[in-house]
C-alpha positions in Angstrom: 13.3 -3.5 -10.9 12.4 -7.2 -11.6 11.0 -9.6 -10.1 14.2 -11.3 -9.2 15.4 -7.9 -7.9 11.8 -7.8 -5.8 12.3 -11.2 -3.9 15.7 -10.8 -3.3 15.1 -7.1 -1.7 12.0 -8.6 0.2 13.9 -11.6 1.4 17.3 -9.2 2.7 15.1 -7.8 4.5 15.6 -10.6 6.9 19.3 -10.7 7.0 20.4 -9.7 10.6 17.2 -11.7 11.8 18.4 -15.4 12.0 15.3 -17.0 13.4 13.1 -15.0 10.6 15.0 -15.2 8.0 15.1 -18.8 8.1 11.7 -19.7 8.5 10.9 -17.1 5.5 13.1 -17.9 3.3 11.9 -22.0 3.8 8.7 -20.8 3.3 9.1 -19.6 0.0 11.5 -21.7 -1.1 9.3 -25.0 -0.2 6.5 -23.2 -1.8 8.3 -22.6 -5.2 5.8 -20.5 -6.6 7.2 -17.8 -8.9 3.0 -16.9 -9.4 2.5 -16.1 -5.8 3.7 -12.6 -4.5 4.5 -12.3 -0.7 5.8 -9.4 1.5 7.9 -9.1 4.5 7.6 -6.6 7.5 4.4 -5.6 5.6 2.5 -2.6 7.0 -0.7 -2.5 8.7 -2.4 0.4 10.4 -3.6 0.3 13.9 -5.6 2.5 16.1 -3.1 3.5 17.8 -0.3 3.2 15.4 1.4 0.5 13.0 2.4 -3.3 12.8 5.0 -4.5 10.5 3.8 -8.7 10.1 6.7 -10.9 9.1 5.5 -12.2 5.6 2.4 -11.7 3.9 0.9 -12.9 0.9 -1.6 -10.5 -1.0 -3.4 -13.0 -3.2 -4.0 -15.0 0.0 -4.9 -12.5 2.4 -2.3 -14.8 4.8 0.1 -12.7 7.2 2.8 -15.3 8.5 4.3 -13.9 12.2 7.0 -15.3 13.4 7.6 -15.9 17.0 11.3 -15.8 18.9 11.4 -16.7 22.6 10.9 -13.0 23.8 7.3 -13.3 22.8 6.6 -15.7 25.7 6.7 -12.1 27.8 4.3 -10.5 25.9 1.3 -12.5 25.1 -1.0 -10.0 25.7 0.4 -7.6 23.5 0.9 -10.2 20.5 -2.7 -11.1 21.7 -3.9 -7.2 21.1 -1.3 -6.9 18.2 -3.1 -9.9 16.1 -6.8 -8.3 17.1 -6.1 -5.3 15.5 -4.6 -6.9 12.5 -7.3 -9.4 11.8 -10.1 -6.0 12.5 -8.3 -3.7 10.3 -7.9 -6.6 7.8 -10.0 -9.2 7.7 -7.1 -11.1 7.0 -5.9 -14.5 8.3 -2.4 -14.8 10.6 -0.1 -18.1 10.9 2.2 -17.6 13.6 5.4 -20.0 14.0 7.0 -20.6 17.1 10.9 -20.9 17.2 11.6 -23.7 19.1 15.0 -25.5 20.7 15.2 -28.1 18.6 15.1 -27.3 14.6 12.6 -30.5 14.0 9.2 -28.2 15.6 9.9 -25.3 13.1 10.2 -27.6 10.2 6.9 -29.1 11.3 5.3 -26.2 11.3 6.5 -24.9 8.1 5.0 -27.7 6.6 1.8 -27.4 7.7 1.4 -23.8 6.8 3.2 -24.9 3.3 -0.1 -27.2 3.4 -2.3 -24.5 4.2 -1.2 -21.9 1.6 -1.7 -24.7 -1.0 -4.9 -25.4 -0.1 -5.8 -22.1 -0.4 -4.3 -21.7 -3.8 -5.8 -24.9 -5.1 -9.7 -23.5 -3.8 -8.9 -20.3 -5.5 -7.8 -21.7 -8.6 -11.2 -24.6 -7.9 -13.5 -21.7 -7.9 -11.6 -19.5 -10.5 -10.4 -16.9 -8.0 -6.8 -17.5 -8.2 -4.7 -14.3 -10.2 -1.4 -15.3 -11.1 1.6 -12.9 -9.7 2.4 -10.6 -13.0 4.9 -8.2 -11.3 4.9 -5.6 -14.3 1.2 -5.9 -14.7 0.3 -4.1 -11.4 2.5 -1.0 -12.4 0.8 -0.7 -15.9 -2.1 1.3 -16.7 -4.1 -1.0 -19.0 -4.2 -3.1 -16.6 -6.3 -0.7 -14.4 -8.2 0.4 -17.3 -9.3 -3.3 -18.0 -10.4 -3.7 -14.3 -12.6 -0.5 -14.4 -11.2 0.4 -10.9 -9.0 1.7 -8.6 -9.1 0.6 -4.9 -6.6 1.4 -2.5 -7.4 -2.6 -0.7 -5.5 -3.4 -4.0 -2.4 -1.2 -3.1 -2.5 0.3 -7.1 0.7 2.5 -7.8 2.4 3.6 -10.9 6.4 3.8 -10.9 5.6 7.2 -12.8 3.5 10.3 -13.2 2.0 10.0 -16.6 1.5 6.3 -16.2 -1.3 7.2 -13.4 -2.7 9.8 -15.7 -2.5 7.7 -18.8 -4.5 5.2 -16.6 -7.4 7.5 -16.3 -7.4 8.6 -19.9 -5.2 11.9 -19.9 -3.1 10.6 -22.9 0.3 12.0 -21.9 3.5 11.1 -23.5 5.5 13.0 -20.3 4.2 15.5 -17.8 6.1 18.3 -16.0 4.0 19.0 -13.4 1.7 17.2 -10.0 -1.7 18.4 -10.6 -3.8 17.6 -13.5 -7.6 18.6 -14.7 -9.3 15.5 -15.7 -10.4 14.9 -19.1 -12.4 12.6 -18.4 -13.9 12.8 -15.5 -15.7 16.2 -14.7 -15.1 18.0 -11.4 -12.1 15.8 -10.7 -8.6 16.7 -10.8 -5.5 14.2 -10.7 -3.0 15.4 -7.8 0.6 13.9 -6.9 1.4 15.3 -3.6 4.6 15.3 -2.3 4.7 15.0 2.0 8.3 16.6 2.7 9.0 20.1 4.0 11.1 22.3 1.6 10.9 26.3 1.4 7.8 26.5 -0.6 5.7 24.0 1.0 4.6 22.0 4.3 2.9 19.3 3.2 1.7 16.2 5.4 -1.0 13.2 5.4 -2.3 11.6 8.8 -1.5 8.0 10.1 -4.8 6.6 8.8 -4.3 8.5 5.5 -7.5 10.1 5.6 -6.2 14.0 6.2 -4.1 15.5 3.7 -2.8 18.9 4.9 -1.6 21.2 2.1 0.4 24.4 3.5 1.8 27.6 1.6 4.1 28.8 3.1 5.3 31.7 0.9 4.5 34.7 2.7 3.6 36.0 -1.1 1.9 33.4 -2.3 -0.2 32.0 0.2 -3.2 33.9 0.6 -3.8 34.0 -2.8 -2.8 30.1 -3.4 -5.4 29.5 -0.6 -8.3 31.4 -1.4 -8.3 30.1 -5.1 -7.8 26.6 -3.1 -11.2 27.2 -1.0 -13.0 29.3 -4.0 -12.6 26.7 -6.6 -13.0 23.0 -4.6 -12.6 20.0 -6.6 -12.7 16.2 -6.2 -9.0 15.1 -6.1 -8.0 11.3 -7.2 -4.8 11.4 -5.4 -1.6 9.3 -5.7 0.7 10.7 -3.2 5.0 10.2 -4.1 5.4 7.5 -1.6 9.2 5.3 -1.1 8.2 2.0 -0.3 9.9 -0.7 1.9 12.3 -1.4 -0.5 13.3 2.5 -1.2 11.8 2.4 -4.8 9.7 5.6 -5.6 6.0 5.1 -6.4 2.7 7.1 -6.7 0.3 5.2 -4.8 -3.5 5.8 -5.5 -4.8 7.1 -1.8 -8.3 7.5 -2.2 -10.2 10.5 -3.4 -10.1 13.7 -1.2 -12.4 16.6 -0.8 -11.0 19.7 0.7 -12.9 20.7 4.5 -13.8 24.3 3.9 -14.9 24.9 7.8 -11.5 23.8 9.0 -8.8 25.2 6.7 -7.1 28.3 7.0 -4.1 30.4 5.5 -2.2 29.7 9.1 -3.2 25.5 9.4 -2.9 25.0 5.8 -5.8 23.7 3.4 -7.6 20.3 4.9 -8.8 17.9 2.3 -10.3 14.3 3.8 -10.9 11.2 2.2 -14.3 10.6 1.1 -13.9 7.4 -1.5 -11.3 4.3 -1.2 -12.4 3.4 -4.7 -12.6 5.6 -7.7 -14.8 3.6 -10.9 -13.5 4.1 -13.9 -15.2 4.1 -17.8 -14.0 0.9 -18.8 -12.1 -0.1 -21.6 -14.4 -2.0 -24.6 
């Protein structure tokens, strides 16, 4: 995929939605930066479920929300729907109201075409500003010269050995989803796959804090879980994920750490989350 294919994807997104798509597609197109990423109907957890905003810029932290005339009957839920945005976040959120007459939206286009600029030109004042490099963010150097992974950054490899490579496995191709560091002692690499098949019952929670990891070959299970409890590692995982745009990643999740007290052979083997960022030994 490149980044013509990205925007183009992100931007379809908005075809049966007349009202969005033309304000979002203004938006960028007024903005005409090919160095600033954005996404549409991006996902943000909630406590009690999801939100999918209407465009949102990463570099920024900006969502853009975009609001028809049915959202004059629901002002407290947009209300409660922002809250838990801006608190799970700490993001900003430009909403645009769609109006009778086409000059309003335009106005207000403008002024949040002002606003993102302003942004941009105090991030790029105070040296903050990163430019958009769409392959950069899928290659591993590019990790390994941050020192870091952290899952605020969304990281996520379009392949296997790229995510090893990027913690110094040295692969030229892999074969399999669960790899012993050699690096990094007491960790292991894991690409979990969440879909039921014959062999396997695999899920992760909402929050994506709970991994639950279930055998269920009748011949294989109790041995697969008691060398699973006897043997408890540190996992750096990157979970098989199909984005918004139904492209196939491996998105780091965190690092997980199995619950001993709570897993069984019958509930499957619970590992939770105990790092959003995993530090890496930096390249010289």
């Amino acid at each position: 995929m490149t980044k013509r294919d990205y925007i183009i994807k992100q931007l379809s997104k908005t075809n049966k939605k007349n009202f969005e798509n033309y304000v979002l597609t203004r938006i960028w197109h007024l903005l005409n930066r090919e160095d600033i990423k954005f996404v549409t109907q991006q996902y943000v957890h909630r406590p009690n479920g999801h939100a999918l905003t209407d465009m949102y810029f990463p570099q920024l932290n900006l969502h853009i929300e975009v609001d028809e005339p049915f959202h004059k009957k629901q002002v407290q839920l947009d209300i409660n729907r922002e809250t838990d945005i801006i608190q799970a976040t700490n993001h900003i959120i430009k909403r645009i109201e769609i109006t009778e007459e086409i000059e309003p939206i335009n106005k207000q286009i403008d002024e949040i075409i002002d606003f993102i600029r302003s942004i941009i030109k105090n991030q790029e004042m105070t040296g903050k500003f990163e430019s958009w490099d769409f392959e950069k963010k899928f290659d591993p150097d590019y990790y390994v010269k941050k020192g870091y992974l952290d899952i605020a950054e969304n990281p996520a490899f379009r392949r296997i050995v790229d995510a090893c490579n990027c913690l110094g496995q040295n692969y030229i191709a892999v074969q399999s989803n669960w790899f012993k560091s050699k690096v990094y002692d007491g960790y292991y690499l894991w690409f979990p796959k969440f879909y039921n098949n014959d062999e396997w019952d695999n899920s992760i929670s909402d929050d994506g804090l709970i991994i639950t990891e279930k055998c269920k070959n009748p011949k294989k299970a109790e041995k697969w879980f008691n060398n699973t409890i006897n043997n408890p590692v540190k996992r750096i995982t990157f979970p098989r994920r199909i984005d918004n745009l139904g492209f196939r990643l491996y998105k780091f999740t965190g690092i997980f750490e199995t619950d001993l007290e709570n897993s069984s052979i019958e509930n499957g083997v619970i590992h939770r989350r105990v790092a959003d960022r995993f530090e890496m030994i930096k390249a010289d």
